[in-house]
C-alpha positions in Angstrom: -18.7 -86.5 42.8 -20.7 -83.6 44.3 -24.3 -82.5 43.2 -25.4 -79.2 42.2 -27.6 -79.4 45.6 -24.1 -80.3 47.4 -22.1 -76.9 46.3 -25.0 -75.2 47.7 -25.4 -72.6 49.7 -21.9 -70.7 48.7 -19.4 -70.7 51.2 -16.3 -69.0 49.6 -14.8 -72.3 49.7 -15.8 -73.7 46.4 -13.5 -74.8 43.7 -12.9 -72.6 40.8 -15.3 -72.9 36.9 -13.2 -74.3 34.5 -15.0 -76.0 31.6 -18.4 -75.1 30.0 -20.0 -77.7 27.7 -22.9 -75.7 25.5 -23.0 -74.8 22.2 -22.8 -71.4 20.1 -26.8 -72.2 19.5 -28.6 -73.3 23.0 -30.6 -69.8 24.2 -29.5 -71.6 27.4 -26.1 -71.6 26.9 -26.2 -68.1 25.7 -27.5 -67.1 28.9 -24.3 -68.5 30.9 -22.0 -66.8 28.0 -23.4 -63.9 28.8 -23.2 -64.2 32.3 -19.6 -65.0 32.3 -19.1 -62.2 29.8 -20.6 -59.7 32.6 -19.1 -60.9 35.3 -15.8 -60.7 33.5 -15.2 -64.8 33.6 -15.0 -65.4 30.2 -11.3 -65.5 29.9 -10.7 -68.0 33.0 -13.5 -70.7 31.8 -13.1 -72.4 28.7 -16.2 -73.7 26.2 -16.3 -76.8 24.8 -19.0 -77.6 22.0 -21.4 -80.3 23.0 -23.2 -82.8 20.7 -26.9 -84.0 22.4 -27.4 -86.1 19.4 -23.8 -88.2 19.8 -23.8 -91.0 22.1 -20.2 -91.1 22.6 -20.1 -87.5 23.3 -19.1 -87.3 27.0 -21.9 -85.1 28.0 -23.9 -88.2 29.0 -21.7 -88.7 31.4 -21.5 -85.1 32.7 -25.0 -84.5 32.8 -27.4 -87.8 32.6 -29.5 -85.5 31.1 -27.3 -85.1 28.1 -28.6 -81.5 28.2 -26.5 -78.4 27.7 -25.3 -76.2 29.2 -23.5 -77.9 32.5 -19.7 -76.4 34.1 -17.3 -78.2 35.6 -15.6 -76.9 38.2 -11.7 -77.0 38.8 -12.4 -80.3 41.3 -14.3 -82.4 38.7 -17.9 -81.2 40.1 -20.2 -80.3 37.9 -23.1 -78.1 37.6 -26.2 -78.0 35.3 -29.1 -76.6 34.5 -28.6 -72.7 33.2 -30.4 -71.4 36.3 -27.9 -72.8 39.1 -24.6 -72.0 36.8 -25.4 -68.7 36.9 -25.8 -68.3 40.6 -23.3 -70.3 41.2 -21.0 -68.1 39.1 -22.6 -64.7 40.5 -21.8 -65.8 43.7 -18.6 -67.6 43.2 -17.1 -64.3 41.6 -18.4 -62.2 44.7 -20.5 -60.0 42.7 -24.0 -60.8 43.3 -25.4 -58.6 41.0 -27.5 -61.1 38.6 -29.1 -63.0 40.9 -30.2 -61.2 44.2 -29.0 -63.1 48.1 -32.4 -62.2 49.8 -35.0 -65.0 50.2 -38.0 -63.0 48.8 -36.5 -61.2 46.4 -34.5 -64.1 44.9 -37.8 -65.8 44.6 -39.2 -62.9 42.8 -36.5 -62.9 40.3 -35.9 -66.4 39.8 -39.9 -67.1 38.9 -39.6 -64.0 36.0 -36.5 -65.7 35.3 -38.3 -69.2 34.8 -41.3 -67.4 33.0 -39.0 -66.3 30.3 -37.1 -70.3 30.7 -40.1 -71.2 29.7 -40.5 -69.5 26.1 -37.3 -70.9 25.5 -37.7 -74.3 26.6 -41.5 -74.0 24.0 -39.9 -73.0 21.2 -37.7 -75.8 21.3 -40.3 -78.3 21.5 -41.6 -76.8 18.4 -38.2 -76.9 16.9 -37.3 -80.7 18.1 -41.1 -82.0 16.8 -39.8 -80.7 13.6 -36.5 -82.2 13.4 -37.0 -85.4 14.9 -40.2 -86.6 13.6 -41.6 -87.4 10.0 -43.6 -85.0 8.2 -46.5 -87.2 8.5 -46.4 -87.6 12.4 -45.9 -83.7 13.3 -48.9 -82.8 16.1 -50.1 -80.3 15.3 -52.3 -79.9 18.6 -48.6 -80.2 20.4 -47.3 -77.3 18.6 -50.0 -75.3 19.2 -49.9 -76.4 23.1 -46.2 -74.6 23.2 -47.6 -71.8 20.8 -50.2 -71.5 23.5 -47.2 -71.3 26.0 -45.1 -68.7 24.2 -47.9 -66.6 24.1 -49.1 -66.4 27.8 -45.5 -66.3 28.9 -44.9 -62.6 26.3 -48.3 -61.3 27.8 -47.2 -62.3 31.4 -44.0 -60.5 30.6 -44.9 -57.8 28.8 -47.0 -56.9 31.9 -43.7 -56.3 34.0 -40.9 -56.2 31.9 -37.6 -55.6 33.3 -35.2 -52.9 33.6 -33.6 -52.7 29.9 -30.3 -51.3 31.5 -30.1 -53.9 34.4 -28.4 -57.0 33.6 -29.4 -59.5 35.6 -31.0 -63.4 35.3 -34.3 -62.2 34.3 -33.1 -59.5 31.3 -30.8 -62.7 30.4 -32.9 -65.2 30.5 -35.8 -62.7 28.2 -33.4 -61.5 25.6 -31.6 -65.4 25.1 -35.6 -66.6 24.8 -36.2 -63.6 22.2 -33.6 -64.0 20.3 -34.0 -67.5 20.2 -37.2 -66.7 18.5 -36.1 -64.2 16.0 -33.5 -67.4 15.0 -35.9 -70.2 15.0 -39.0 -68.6 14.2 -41.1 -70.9 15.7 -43.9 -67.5 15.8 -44.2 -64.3 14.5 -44.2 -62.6 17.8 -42.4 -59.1 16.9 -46.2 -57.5 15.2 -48.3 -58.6 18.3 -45.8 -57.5 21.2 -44.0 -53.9 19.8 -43.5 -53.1 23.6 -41.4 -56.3 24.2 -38.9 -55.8 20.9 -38.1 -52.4 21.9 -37.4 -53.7 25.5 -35.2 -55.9 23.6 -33.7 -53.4 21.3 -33.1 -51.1 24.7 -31.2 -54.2 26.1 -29.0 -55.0 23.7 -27.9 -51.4 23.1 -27.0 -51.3 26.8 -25.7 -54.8 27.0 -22.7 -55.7 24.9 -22.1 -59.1 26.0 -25.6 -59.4 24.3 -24.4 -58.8 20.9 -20.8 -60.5 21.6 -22.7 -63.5 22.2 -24.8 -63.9 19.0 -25.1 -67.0 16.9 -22.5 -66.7 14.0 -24.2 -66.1 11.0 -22.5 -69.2 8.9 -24.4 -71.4 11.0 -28.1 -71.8 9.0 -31.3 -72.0 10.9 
C-alpha cells in the first residue's frame, strides 16, 4: 500500500477520494468536511464514523495511529493526518485555492496553518486528561502547559489574522480550533481576544460550509 509521502507530489494521475473515517466531533475532521464542502467533494466521498476508543474498529488498521481523520482513496491508499488530506484533495480536484503551489508561500500558509493545529491539538490534551484519568491524578501543571499553549498560539494569531472572506487552510484550520473551544471549553478565551471572535463571526457569515459543518446539537459536550 502507498504512503501519504508516496502520492506525493500530485501528478494528475492519482486515484480518486472515496471514504473519510472522522467523526461529527474531531476539529480535525471538521476541517476536511469543510474542505470537501468548498471544493464541492462532498457528494463523491462518503464519511464513515470512527471509534479511537474501539479496538476492533478498523481504524487501527488504516491509520496505526488510530487517529482521525484519514481518506481512502478509490485504490485502497490512504491518507492521514488533516494537513496532507486537504492538499491532497485541493490539488486532486484541480482547484488549488486552499493551499497555495508555490514553495515560499506554501510554507507561509502551512506554518499559520499549524499554529492554529496547534490550539486544537491543546485543547484536546486538556479534554483527554479529563476523560481518561481519575479525578485524583488530573495534572494540573499539564493543563496549564496546554493553557500556556492556547494562549501564545491566539496572541501569535491575533497578530496576523487571516482574511475572514478567504477560505483557505489557515481560516479552516482557526475557525475548526475556535469552535472547538467554544464546544469544549477548555478556556474562556472569547473576553481576552474580542478581535479574534469577530474574525470568527466575519468567517462564518462568509463561509457556509462553516455552519453546515457544525456539531449537532444532540450530541452533549
Amino acid at each position: 500500500m502507498n504512503s501519504a509521502e508516496n502520492l506525493f507530489p500530485f501528478d494528475g494521475k492519482l486515484p480518486g477520494p472515496k471514504l473519510l473515517r472522522s467523526t461529527l466531533t474531531s476539529p480535525f475532521g471538521r476541517k476536511v468536511r469543510i474542505a470537501m464542502d468548498v471544493l464541492g467533494l462532498s457528494g463523491r466521498i462518503d464519511v464513515q464514523p470512527a471509534d479511537t476508543r474501539d479496538q476492533s474498529d478498523t481504524l487501527r488498521q488504516q491509520n496505526p495511529l488510530g487517529k482521525i481523520p484519514c481518506l481512502i482513496l478509490e485504490d485502497g491508499s490512504i491518507l492521514y493526518d488533516s494537513r496532507v488530506i486537504i492538499e491532497f484533495l485541493d490539488r486532486w480536484s484541480g482547484q488549488n485555492r486552499l493551499i497555495p503551489e508555490a514553495v515560499d508561500e506554501r510554507a507561509r500558509i502551512l506554518t499559520r496553518a499549524t499554529l492554529a493545529d496547534g490550539i486544537a491539538d491543546a485543547a484536546l490534551l486538556m479534554v483527554y486528561e479529563g476523560r481518561f484519568r481519575d479525578p485524583s491524578q488530573i495534572s494540573e501543571i499539564w493543563l496549564d502547559h496546554q493553557r500556556g499553549k492556547i494562549s501564545r498560539a491566539l496572541d501569535a494569531m491575533q497578530t496576523a489574522l487571516p482574511d475572514p472572506r478567504k477560505t483557505d487552510v489557515v481560516s479552516i484550520s482557526l475557525a475548526c480550533a475556535l469552535g472547538y473551544l467554544d464546544w469544549r471549553q477548555p478556556v474562556e478565551w472569547r473576553q481576552t481576544y474580542p478581535v479574534i471572535v469577530d474574525w470568527l463571526d466575519e468567517f462564518a457569515a462568509a463561509e457556509a460550509a462553516f455552519g453546515r459543518t457544525e456539531r449537532p446539537a444532540e450530541i452533549p459536550a
